[in-house]
N, CA, C and O atoms as a printed pandas DataFrame, in Angstrom:
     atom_number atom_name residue_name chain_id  residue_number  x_coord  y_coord  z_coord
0              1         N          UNK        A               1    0.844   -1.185    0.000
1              2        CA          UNK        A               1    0.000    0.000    0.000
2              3         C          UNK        A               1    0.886    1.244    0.000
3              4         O          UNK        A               1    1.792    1.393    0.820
4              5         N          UNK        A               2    0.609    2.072   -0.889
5              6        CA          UNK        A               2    1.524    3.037   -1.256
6              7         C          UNK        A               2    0.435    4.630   -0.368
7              8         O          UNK        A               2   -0.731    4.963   -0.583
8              9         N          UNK        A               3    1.572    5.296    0.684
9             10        CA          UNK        A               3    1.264    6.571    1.410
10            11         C          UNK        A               3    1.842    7.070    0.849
11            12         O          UNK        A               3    3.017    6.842    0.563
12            13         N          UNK        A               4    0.868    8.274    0.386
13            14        CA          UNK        A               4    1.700    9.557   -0.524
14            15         C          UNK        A               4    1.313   11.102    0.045
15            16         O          UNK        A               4    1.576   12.166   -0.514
16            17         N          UNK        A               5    0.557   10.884    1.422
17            18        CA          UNK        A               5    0.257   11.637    2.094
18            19         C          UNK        A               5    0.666   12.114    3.425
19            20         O          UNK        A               5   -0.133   11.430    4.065
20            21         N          UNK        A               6    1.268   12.732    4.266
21            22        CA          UNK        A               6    1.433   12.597    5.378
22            23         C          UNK        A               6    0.849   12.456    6.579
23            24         O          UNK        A               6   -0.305   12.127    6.302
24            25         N          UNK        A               7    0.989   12.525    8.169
25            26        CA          UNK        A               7   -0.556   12.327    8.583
26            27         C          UNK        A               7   -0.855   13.928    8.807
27            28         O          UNK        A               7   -1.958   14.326    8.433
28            29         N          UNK        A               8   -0.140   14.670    9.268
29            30        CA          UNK        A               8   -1.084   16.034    8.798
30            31         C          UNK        A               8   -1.412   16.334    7.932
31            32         O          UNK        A               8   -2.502   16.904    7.980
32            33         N          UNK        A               9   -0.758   16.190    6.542
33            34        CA          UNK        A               9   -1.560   16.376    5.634
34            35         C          UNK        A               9   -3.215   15.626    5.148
35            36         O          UNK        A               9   -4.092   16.011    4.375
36            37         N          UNK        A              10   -3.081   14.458    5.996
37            38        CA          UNK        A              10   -4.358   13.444    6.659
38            39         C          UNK        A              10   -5.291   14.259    7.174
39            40         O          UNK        A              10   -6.396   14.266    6.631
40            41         N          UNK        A              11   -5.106   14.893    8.030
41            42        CA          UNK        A              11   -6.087   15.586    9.066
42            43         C          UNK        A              11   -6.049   16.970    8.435
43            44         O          UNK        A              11   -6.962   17.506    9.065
44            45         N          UNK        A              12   -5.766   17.539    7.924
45            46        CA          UNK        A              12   -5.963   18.675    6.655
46            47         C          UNK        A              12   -6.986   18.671    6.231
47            48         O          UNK        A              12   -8.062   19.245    6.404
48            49         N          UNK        A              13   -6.447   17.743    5.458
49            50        CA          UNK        A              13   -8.301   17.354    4.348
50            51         C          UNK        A              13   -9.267   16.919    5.077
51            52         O          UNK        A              13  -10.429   17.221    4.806
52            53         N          UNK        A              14   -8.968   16.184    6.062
53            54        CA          UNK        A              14  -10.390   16.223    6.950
54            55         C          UNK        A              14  -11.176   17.305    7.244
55            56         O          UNK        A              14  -12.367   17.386    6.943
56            57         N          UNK        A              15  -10.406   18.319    7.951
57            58        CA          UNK        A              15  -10.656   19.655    7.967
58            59         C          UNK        A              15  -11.172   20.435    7.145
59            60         O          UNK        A              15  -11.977   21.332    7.390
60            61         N          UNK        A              16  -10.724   20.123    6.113
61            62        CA          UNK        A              16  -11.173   20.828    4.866
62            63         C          UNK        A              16  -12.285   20.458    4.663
63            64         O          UNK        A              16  -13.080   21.397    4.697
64            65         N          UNK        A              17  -12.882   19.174    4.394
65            66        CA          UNK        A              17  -13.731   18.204    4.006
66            67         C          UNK        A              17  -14.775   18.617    4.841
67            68         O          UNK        A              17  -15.910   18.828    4.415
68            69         N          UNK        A              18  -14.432   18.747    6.048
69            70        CA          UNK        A              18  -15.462   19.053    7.163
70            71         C          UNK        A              18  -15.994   20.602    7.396
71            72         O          UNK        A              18  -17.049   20.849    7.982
72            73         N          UNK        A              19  -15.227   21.477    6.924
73            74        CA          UNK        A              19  -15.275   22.484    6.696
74            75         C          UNK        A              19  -16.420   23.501    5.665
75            76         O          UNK        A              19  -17.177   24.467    5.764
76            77         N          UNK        A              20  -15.839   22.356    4.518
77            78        CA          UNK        A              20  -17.239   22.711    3.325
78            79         C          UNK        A              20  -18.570   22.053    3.592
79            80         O          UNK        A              20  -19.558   22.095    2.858
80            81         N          UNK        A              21  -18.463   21.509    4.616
81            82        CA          UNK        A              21  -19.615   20.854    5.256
82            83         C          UNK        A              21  -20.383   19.060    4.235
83            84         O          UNK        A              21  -21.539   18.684    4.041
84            85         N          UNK        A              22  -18.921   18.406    3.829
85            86        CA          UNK        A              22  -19.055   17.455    3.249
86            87         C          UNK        A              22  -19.158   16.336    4.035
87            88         O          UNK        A              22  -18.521   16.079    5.057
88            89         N          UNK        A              23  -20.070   15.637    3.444
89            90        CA          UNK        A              23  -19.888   14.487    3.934
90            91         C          UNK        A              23  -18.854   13.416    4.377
91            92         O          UNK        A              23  -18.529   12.843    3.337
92            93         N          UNK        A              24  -18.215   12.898    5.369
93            94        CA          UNK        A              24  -17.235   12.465    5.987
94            95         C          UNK        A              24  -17.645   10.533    5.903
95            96         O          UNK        A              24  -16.924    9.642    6.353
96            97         N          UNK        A              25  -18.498   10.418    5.452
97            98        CA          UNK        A              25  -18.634    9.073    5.831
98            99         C          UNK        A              25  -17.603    7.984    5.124
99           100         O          UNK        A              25  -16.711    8.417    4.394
100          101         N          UNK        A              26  -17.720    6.815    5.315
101          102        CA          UNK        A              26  -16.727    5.878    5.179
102          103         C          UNK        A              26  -16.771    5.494    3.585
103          104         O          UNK        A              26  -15.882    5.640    2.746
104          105         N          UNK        A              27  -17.682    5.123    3.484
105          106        CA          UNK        A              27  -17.649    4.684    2.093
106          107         C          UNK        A              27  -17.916    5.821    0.693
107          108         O          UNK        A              27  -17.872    5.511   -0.498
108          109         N          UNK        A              28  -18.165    7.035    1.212
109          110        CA          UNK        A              28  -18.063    8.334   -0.064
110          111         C          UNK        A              28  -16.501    8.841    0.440
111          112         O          UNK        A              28  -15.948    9.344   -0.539
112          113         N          UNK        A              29  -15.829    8.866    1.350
113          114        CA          UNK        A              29  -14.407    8.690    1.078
114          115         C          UNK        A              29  -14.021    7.910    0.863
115          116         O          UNK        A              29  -12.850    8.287    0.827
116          117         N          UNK        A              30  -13.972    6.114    0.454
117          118        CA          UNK        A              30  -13.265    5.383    0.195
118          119         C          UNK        A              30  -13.697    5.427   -1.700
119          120         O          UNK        A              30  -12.858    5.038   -2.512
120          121         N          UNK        A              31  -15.085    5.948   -2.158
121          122        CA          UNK        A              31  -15.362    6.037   -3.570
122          123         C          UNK        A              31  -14.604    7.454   -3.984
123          124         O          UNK        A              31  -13.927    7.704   -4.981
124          125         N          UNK        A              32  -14.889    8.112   -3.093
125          126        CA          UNK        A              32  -14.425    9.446   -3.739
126          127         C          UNK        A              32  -12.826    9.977   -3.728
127          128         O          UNK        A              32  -12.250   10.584   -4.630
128          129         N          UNK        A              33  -12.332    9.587   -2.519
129          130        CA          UNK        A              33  -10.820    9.767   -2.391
130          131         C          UNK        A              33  -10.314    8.971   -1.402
131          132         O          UNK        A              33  -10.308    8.994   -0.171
132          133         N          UNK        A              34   -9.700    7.940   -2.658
133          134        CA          UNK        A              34   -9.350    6.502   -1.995
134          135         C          UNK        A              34   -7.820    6.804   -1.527
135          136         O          UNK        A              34   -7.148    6.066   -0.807
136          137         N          UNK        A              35   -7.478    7.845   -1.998
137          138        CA          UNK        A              35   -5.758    8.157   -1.706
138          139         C          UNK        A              35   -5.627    8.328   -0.209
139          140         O          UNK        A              35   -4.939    7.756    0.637
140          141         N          UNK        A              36   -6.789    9.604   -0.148
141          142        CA          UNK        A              36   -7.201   10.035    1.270
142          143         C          UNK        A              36   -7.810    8.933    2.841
143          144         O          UNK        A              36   -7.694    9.155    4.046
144          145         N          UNK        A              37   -8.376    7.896    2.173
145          146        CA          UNK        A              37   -8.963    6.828    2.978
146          147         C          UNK        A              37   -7.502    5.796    3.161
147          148         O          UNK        A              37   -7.374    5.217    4.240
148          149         N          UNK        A              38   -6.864    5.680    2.515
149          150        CA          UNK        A              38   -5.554    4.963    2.425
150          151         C          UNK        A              38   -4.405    5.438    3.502
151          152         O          UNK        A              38   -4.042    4.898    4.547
152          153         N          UNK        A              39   -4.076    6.349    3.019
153          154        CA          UNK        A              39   -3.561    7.127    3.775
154          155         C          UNK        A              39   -3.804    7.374    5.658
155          156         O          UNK        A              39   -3.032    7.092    6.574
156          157         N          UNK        A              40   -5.194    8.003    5.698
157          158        CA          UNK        A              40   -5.838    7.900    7.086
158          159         C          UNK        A              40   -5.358    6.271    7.698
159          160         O          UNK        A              40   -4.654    6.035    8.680
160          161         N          UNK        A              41   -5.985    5.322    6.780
161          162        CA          UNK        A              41   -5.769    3.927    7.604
162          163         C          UNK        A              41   -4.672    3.933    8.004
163          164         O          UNK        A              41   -4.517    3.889    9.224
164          165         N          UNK        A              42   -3.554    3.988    7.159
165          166        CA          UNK        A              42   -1.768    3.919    7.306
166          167         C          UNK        A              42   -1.634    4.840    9.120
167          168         O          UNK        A              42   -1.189    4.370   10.167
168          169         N          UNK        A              43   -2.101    5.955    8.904
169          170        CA          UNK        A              43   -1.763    6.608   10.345
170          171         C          UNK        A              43   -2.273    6.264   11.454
171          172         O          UNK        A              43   -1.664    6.076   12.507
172          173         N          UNK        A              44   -3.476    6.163   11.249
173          174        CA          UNK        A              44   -4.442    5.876   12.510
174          175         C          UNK        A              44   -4.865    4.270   12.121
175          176         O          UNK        A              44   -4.459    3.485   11.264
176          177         N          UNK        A              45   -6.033    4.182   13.345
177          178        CA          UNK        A              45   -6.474    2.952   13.489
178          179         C          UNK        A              45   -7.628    2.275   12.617
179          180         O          UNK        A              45   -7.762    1.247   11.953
180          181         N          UNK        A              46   -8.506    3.555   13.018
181          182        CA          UNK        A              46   -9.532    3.185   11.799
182          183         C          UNK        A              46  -10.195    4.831   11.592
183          184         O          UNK        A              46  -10.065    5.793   12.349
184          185         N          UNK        A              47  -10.971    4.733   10.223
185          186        CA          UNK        A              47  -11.337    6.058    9.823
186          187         C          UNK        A              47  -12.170    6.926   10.741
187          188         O          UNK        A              47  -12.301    8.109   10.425
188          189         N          UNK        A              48  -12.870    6.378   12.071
189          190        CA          UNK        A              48  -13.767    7.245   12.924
190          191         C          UNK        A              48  -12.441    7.603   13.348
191          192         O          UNK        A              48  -12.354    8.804   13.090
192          193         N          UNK        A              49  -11.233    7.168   13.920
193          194        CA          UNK        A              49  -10.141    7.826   14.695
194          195         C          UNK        A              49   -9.604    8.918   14.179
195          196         O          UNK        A              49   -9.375    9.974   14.770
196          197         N          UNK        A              50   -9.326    8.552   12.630
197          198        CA          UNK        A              50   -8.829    9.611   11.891
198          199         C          UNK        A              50   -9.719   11.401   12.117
199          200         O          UNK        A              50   -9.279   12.513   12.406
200          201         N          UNK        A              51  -10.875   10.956   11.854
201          202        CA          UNK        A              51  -11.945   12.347   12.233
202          203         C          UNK        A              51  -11.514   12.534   13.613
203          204         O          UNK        A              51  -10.455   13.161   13.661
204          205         N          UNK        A              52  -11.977   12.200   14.750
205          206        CA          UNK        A              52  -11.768   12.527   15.380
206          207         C          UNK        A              52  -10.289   13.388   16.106
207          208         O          UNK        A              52  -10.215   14.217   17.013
208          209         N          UNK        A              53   -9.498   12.907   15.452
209          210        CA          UNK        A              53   -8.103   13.616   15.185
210          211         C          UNK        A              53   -8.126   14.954   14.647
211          212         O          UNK        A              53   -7.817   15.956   15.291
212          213         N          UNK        A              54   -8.428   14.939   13.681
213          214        CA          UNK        A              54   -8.720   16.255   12.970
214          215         C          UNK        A              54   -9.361   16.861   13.930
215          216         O          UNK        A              54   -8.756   17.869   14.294
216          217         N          UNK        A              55  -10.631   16.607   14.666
217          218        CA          UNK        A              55  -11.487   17.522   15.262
218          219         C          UNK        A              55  -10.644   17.763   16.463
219          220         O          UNK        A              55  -11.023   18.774   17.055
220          221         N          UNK        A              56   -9.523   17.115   17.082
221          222        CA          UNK        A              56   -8.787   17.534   18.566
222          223         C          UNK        A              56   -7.796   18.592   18.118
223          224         O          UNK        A              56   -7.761   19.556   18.882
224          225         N          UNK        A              57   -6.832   18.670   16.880
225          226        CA          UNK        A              57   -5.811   19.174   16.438
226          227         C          UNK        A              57   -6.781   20.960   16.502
227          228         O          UNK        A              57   -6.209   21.987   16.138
């Protein structure tokens, strides 16, 4: 599995994502930006952790 993201740059786009008031769920990020769902897994544990990260930072 190839990370081409870092993990802040992980919790960025969450931010961002969450920001424009997009939908965060599991499977419209794993269709929509699988780089981004890839990535998150690599850092964290699982994708609710990843959000929640973003939302503490």
């Amino acid at each position: 599995m190839e990370v081409k993201m870092s993990s802040k740059e992980v919790l960025q786009q969450i931010k961002e994502l969450r920001a424009r008031g997009e939908s965060l769920s599991k499977k419209r990020i794993k269709k929509e930006n699988p780089q981004l769902m890839r990535s998150a897994l690599h850092y964290f544990p699982d994708w609710d952790h990843a959000i929640e990260e973003s939302i503490a930072e």
